[in-house]
TORVO-562077 format. One line per 10 residues: their letters; for each residue x, y, z of N, C-alpha, C, O. Coordinates in nm, 4 decimals. Layout:
<nodes>
a> X/Y/Z/X/Y/Z/X/Y/Z/X/Y/Z  ...
</nodes>
This chain:
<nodes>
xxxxxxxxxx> 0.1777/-3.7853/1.1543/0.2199/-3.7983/1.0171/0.1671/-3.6819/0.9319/0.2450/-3.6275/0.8536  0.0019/-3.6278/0.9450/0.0020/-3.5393/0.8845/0.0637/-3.3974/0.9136/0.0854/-3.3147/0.8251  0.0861/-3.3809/1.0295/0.1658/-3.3070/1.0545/0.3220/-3.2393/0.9909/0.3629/-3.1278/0.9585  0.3745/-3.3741/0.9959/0.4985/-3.3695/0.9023/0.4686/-3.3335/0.7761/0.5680/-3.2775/0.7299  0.3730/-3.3379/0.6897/0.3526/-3.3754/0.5737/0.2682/-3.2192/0.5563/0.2359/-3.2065/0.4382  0.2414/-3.1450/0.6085/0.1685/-3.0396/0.6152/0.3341/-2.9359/0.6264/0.3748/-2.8550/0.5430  0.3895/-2.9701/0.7373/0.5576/-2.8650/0.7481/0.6072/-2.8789/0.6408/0.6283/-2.7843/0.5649  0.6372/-3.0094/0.6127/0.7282/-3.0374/0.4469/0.6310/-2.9600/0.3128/0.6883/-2.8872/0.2317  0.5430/-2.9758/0.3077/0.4951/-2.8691/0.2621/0.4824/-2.7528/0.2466/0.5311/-2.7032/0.1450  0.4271/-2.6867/0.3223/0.4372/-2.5152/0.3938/0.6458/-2.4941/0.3619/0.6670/-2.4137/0.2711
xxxxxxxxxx> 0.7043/-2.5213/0.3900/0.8596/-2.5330/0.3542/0.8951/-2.5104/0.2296/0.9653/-2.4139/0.1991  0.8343/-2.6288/0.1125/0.8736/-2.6135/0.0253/0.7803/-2.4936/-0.0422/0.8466/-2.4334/-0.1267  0.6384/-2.4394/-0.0281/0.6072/-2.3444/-0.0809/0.6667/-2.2210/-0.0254/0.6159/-2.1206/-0.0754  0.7396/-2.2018/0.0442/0.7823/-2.1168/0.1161/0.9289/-2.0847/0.0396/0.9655/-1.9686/0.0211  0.9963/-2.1836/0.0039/1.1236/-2.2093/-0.0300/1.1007/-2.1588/-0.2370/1.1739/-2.0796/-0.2964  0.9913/-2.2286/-0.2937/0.9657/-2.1669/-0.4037/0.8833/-2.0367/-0.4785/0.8667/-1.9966/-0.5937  0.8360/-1.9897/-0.3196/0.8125/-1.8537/-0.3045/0.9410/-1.7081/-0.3047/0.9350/-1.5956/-0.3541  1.0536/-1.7826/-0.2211/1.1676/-1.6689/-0.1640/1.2039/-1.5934/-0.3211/1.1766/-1.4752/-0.3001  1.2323/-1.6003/-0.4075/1.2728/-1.5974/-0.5717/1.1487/-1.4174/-0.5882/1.1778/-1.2983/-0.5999  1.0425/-1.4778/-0.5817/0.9130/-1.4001/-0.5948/0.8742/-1.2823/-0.5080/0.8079/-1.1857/-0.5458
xxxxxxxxxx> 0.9399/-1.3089/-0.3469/0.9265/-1.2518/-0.2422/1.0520/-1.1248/-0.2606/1.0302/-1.0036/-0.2581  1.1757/-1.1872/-0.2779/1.2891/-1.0884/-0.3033/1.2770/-1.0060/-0.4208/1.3495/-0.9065/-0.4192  1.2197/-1.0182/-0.5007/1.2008/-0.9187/-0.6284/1.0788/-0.8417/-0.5833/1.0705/-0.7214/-0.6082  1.0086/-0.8894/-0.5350/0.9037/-0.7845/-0.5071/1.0197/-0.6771/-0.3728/1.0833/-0.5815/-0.4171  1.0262/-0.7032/-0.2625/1.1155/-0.6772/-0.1857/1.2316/-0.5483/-0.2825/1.2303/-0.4267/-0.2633  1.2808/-0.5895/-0.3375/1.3826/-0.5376/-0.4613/1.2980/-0.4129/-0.5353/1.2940/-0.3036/-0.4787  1.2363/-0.4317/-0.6531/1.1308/-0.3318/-0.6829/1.0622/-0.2028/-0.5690/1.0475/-0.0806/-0.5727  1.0390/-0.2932/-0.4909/0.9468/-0.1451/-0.3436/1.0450/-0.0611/-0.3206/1.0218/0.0598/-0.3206  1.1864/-0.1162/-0.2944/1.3022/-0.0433/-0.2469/1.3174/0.0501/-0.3803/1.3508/0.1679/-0.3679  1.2957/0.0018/-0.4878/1.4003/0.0526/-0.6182/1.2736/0.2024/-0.6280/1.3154/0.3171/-0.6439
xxxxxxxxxx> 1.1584/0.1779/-0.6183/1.0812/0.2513/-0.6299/1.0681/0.3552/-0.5647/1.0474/0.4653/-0.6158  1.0781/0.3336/-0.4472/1.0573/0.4534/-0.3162/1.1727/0.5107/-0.3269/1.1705/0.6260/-0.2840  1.2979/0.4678/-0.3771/1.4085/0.5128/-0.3532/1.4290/0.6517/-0.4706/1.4672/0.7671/-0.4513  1.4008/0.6057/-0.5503/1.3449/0.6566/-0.6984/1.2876/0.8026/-0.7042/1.3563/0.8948/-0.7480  1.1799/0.8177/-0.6658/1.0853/0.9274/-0.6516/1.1114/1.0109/-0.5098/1.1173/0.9661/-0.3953  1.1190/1.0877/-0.5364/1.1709/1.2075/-0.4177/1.0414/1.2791/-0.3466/0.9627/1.3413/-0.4180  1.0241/1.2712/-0.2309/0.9056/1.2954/-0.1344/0.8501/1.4404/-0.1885/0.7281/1.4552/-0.1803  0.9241/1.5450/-0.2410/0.8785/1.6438/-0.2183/0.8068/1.6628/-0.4164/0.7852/1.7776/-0.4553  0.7812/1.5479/-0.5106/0.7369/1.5466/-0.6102/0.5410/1.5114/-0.5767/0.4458/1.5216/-0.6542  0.5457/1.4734/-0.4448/0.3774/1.4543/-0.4241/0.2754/1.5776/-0.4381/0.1699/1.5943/-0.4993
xxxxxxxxxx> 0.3876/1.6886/-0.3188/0.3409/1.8250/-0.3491/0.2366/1.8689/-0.4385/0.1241/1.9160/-0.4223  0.3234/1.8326/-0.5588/0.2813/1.8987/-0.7349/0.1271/1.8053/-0.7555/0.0259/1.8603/-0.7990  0.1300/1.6974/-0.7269/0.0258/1.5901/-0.7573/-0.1051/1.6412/-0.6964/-0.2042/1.6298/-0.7685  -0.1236/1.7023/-0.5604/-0.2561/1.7235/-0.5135/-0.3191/1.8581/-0.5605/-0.2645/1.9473/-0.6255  -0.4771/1.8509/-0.5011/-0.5897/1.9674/-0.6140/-0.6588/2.0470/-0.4501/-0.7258/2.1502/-0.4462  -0.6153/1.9582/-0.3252/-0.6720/2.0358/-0.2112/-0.8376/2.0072/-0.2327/-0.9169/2.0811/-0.1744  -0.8905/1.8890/-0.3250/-1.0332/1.8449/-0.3324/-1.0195/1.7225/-0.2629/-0.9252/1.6463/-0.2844  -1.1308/1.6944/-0.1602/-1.1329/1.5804/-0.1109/-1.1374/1.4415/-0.1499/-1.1075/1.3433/-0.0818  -1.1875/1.4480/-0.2937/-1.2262/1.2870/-0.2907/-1.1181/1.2911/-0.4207/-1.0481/1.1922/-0.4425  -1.1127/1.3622/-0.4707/-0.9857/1.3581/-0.5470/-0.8529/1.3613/-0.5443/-0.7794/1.3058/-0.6260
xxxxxxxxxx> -0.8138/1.4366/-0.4353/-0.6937/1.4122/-0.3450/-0.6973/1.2791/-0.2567/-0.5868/1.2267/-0.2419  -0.8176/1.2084/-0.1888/-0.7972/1.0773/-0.1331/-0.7896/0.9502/-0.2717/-0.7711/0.8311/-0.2463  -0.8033/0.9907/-0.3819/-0.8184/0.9135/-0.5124/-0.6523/0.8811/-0.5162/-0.5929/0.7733/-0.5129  -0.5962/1.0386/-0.5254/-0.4659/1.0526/-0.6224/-0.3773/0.9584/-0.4800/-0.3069/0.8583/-0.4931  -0.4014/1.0101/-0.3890/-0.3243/0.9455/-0.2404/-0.3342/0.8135/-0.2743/-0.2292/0.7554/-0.3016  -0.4315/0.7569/-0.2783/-0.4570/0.5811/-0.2536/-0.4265/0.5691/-0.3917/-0.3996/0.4499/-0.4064  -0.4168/0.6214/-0.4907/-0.3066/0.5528/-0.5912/-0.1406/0.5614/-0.5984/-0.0520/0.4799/-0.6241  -0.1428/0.6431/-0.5776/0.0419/0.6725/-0.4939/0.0439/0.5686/-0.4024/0.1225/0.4818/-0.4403  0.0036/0.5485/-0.3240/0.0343/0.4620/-0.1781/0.0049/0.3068/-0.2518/0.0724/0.2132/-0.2090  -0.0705/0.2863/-0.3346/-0.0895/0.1258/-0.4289/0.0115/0.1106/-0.4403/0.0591/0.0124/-0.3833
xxxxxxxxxx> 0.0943/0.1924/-0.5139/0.2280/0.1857/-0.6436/0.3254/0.1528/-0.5395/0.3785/0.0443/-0.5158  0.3423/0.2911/-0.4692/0.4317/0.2376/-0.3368/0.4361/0.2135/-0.2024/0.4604/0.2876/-0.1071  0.4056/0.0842/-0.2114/0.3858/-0.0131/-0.1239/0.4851/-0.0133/0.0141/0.6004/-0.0505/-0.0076  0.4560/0.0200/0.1366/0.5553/0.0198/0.2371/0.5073/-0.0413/0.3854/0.3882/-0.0584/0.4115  0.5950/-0.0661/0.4615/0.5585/-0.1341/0.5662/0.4922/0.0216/0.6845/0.5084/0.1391/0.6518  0.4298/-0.0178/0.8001/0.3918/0.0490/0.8668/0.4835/0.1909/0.9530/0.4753/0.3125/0.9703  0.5562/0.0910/0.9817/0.6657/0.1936/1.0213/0.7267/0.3305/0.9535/0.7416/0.4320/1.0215  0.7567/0.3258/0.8312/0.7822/0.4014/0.8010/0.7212/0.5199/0.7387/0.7704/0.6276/0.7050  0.5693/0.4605/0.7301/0.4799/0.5366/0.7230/0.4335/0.6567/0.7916/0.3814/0.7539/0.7369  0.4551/0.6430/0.9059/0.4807/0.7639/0.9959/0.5436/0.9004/0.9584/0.4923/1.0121/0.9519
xxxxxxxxxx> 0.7054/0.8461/0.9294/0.7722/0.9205/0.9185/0.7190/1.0046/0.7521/0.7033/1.1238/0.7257  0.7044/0.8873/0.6717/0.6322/0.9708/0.5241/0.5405/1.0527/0.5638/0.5648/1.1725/0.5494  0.4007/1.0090/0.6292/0.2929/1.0801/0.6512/0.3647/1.1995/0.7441/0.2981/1.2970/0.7093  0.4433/1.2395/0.8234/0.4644/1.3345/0.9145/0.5246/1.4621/0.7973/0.4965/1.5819/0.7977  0.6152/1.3860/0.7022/0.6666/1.5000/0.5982/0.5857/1.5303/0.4931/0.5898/1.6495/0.4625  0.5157/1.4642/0.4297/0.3907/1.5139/0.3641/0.3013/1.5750/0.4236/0.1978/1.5778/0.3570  0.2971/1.6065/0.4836/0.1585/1.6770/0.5941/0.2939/1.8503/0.6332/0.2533/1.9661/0.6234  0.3784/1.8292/0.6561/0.4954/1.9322/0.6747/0.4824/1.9884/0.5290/0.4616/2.1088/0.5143  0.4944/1.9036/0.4185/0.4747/1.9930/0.2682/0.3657/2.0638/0.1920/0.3604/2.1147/0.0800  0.2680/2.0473/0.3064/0.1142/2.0964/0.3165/0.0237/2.0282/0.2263/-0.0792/2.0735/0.1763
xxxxxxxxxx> 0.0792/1.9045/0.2107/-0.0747/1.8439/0.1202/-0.1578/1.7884/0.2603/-0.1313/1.7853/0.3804  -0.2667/1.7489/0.1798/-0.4291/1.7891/0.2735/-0.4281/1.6389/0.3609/-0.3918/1.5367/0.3026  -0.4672/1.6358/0.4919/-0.4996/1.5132/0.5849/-0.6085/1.4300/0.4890/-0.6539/1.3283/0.5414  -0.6407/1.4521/0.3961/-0.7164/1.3484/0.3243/-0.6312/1.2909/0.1894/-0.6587/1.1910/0.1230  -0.5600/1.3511/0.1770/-0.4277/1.2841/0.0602/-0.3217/1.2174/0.1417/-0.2534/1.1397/0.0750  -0.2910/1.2262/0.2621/-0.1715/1.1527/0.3601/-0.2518/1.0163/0.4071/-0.2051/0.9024/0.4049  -0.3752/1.0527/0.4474/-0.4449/0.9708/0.5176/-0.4712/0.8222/0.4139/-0.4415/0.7056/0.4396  -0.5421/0.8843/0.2829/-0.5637/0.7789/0.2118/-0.4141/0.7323/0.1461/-0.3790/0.6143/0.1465  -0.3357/0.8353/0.0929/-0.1909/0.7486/0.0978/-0.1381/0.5982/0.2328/-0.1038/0.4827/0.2075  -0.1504/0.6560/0.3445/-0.1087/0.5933/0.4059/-0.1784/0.4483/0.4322/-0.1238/0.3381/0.4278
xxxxxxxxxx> -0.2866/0.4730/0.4549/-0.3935/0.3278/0.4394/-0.3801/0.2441/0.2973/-0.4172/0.1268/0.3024  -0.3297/0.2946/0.1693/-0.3374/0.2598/0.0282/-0.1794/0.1701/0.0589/-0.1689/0.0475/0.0621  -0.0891/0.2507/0.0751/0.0657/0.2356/0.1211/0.1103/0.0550/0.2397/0.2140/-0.0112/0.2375  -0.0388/0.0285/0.3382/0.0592/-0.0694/0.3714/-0.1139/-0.1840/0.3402/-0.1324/-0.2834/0.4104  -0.1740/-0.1597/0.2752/-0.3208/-0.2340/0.2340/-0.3262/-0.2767/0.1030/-0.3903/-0.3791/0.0796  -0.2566/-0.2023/-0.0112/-0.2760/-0.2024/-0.1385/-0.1528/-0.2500/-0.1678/-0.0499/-0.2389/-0.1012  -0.1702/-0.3045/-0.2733/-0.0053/-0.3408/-0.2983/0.0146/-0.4107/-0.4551/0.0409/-0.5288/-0.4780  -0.0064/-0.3006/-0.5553/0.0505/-0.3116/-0.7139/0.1441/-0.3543/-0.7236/0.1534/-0.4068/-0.8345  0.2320/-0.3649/-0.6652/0.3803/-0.4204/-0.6924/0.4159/-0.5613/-0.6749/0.4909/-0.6366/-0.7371  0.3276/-0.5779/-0.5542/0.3336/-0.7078/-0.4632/0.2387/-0.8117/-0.5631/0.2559/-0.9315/-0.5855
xxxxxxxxxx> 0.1394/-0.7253/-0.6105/0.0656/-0.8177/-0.6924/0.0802/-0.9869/-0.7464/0.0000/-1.0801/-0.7405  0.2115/-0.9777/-0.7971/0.2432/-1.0662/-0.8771/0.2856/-1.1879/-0.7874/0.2365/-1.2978/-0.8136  0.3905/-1.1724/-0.6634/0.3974/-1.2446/-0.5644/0.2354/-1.2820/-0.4897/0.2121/-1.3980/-0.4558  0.1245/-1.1649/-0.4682/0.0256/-1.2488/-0.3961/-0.0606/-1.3273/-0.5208/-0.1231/-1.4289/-0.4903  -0.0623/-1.2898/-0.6289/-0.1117/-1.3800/-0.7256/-0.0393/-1.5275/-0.7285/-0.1000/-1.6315/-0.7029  0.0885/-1.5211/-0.7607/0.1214/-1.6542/-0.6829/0.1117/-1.7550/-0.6019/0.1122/-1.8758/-0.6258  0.0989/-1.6723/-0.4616/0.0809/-1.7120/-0.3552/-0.0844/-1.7451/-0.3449/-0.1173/-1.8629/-0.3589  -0.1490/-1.6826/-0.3299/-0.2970/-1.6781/-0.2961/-0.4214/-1.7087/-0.4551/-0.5379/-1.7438/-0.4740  -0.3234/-1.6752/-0.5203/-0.4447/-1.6905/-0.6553/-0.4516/-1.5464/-0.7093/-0.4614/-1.4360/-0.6557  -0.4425/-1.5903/-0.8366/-0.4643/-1.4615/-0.9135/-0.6211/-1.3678/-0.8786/-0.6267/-1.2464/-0.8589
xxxxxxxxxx> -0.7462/-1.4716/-0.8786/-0.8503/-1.3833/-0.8857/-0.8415/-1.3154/-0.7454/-0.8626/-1.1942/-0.7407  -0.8118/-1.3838/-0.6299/-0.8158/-1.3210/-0.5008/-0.7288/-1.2099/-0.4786/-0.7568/-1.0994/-0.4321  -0.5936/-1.2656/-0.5276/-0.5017/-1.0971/-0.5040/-0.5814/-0.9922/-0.5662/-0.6071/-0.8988/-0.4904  -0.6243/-0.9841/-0.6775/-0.7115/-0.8750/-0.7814/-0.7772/-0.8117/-0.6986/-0.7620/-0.6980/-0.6539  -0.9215/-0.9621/-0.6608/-1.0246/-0.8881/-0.5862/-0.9781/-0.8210/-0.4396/-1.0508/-0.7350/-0.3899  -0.9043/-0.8458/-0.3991/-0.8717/-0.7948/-0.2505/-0.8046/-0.6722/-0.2912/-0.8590/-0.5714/-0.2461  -0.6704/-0.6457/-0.3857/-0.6678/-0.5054/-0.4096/-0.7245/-0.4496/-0.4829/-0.6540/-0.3837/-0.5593  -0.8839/-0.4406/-0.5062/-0.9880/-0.3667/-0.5790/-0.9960/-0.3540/-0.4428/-0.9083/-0.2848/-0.3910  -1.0628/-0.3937/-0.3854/-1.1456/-0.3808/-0.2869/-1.0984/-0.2662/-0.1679/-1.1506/-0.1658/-0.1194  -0.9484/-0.3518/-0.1466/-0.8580/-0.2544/-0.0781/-0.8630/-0.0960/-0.1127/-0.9016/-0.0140/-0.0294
xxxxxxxxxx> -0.8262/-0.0653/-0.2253/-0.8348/0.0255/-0.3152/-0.9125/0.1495/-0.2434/-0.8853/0.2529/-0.1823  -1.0556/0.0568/-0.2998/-1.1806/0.1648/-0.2492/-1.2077/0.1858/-0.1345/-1.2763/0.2769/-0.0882  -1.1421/0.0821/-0.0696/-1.1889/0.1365/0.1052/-1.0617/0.2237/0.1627/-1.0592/0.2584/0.2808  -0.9580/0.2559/0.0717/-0.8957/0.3448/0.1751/-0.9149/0.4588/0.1142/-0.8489/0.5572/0.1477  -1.0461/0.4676/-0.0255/-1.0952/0.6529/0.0161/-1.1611/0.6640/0.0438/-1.1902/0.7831/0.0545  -1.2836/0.5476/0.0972/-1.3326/0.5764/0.2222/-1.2706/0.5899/0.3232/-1.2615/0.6988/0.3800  -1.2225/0.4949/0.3603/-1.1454/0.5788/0.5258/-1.0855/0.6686/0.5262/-1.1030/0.7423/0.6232  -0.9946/0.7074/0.4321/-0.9539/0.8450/0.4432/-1.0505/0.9679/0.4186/-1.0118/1.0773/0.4597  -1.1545/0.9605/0.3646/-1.2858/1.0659/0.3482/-1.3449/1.0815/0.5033/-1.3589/1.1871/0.5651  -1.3839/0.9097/0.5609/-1.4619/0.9695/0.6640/-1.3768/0.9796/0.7783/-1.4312/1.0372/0.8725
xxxxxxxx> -1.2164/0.9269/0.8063/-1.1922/1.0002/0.8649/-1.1487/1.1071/0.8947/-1.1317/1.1358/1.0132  -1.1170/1.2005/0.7854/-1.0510/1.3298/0.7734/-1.2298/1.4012/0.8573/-1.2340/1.4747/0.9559  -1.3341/1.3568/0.7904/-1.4822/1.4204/0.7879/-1.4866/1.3966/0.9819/-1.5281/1.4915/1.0484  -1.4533/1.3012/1.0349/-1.4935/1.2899/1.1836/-1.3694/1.3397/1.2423/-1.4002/1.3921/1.3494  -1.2509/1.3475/1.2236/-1.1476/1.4571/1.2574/-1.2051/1.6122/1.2607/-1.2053/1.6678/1.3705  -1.2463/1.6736/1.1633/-1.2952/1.7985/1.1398/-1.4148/1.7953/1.2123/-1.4417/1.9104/1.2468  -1.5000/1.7138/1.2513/-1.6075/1.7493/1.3421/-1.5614/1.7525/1.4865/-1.6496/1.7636/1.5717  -1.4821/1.7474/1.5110/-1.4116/1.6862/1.6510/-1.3379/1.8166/1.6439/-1.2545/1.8452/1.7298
</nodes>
């Protein structure tokens, strides 16, 4: 019985989620579609912690799944911005998620979505700092 009563549940939050899920969905597309790859260029300084800053705020805003990340990170790195602006883009890009915000505030709670993309935030210029830093020692 609780079983049932746990599915019928999970269902209907699921079902009064889809509304929240497709607009976020809607927006990521409208966004990425929007801004043209070769406008990042202009954005970087070739400084490390400031270029992994400006990256992991680009990659917040636009939010993308893994996959296609590749292909972004392979042409940004072709337009010569620095393995520490792709790197923290790309970790910011499928970890961070400004857009999504409003759906995981929904979903999960306002204070937790916040604190998790603060948190998120700062750890992908760390990882992109130390790993660009253990790449270059290597």
């Amino acid at each position: 019985m609780e079983l049932k009563q746990a599915i019928t549940k999970s269902a209907k939050a699921m079902y009064r989620s889809l509304p929240v899920i497709a607009a976020v969905i809607l927006l990521v597309s409208l966004v990425n579609g929007v801004l043209p790859k070769t406008v990042y260029s202009a954005l970087f300084f070739k400084n490390m912690l400031l270029d992994s800053f400006i990256g992991s705020l680009i990659g917040s805003i636009l939010a993308g799944n893994p996959i296609t990340s590749y292909i972004i990170g392979g042409e940004l790195l072709k337009q010569g911005i620095s393995l520490v602006a792709v790197t923290a883009f790309l970790v910011a890009w499928v970890t961070v998620g400004v857009v999504q915000l409003p759906a995981e505030a929904v979903l999960l709670g306002k204070r937790f979505a916040i604190t998790r993309n603060i948190t998120a935030f700062l750890f992908t210029i760390i990882v992109a700092i130390i790993t660009v830093s253990i790449l270059s020692i290597l």
